[in-house]
C-alpha positions in Angstrom: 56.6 8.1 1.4 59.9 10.1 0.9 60.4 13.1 3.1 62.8 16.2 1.9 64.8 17.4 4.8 67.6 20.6 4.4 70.9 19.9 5.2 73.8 22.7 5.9 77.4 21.5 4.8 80.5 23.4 4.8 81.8 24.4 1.4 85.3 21.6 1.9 82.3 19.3 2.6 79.7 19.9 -0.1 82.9 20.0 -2.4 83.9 16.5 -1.7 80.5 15.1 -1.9 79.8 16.9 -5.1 82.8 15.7 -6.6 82.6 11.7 -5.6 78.8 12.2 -7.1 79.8 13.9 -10.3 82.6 10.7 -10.4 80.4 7.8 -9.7 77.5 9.4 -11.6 75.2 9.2 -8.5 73.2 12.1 -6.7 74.5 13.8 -3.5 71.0 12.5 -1.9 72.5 8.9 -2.8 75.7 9.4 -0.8 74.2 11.7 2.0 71.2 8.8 2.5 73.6 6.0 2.4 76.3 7.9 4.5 73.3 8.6 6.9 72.2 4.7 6.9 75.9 3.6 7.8 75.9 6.3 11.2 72.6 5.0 12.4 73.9 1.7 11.4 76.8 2.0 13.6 75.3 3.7 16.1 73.1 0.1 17.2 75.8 -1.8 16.7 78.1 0.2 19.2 75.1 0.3 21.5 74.5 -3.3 21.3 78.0 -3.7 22.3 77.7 -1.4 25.4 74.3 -3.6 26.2 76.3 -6.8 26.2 79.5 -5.3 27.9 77.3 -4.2 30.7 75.7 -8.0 30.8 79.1 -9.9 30.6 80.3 -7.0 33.5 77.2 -7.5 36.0 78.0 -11.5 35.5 81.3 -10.6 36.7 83.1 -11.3 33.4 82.2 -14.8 33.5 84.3 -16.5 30.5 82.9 -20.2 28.7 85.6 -22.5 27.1 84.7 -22.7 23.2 84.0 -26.6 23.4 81.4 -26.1 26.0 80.2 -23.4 24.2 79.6 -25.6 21.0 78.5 -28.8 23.0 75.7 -26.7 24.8 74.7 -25.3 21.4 74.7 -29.1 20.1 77.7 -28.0 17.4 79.7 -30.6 18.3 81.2 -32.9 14.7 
C-alpha cells in the first residue's frame, strides 16, 4: 500500500527537481522517493559505523594483523 505524504520545498529547490524530472522523463515522486531511500540509507550505515567505533573503542582499539585475520576465518590459499 502506497501512502501520499505533502512535502514543502523552496522554489530554487522544486526548480531543480522539476527540471532533472522533465530531463530524464521521470516524476518528481521518483527522485524525491529515491533521494529519500539514499538519506535513510545513509543514515544506518553512519550509525552502524558509530556502533562499531564505539565496540573497537571499549576494546581499547585493539588492532588484528590481516594474516591472522584470514587464518581465523579459514581464508588462507
Amino acid at each position: 500500500m502506497k501512502s501520499v505524504i505533502t512535502v514543502k520545498l523552496d522554489e530554487e529547490l522544486n526548480r531543480m527537481l522539476s527540471e532533472r524530472a522533465a530531463r530524464e522523463g521521470r516524476s518528481k515522486s521518483f527522485y524525491v522517493r529515491e533521494g529519500l531511500i539514499q538519506y535513510l540509507e545513509d543514515l544506518e550505515d553512519i550509525e552502524a559505523a558509530e556502533a562499531g567505533y564505539k565496540d573497537w573503542a571499549a576494546d581499547n582499539f585493539k588492532t588484528h594483523r590481516w594474516e591472522d585475520v584470514r587464518s581465523r576465518l579459514g581464508l588462507d590459499d
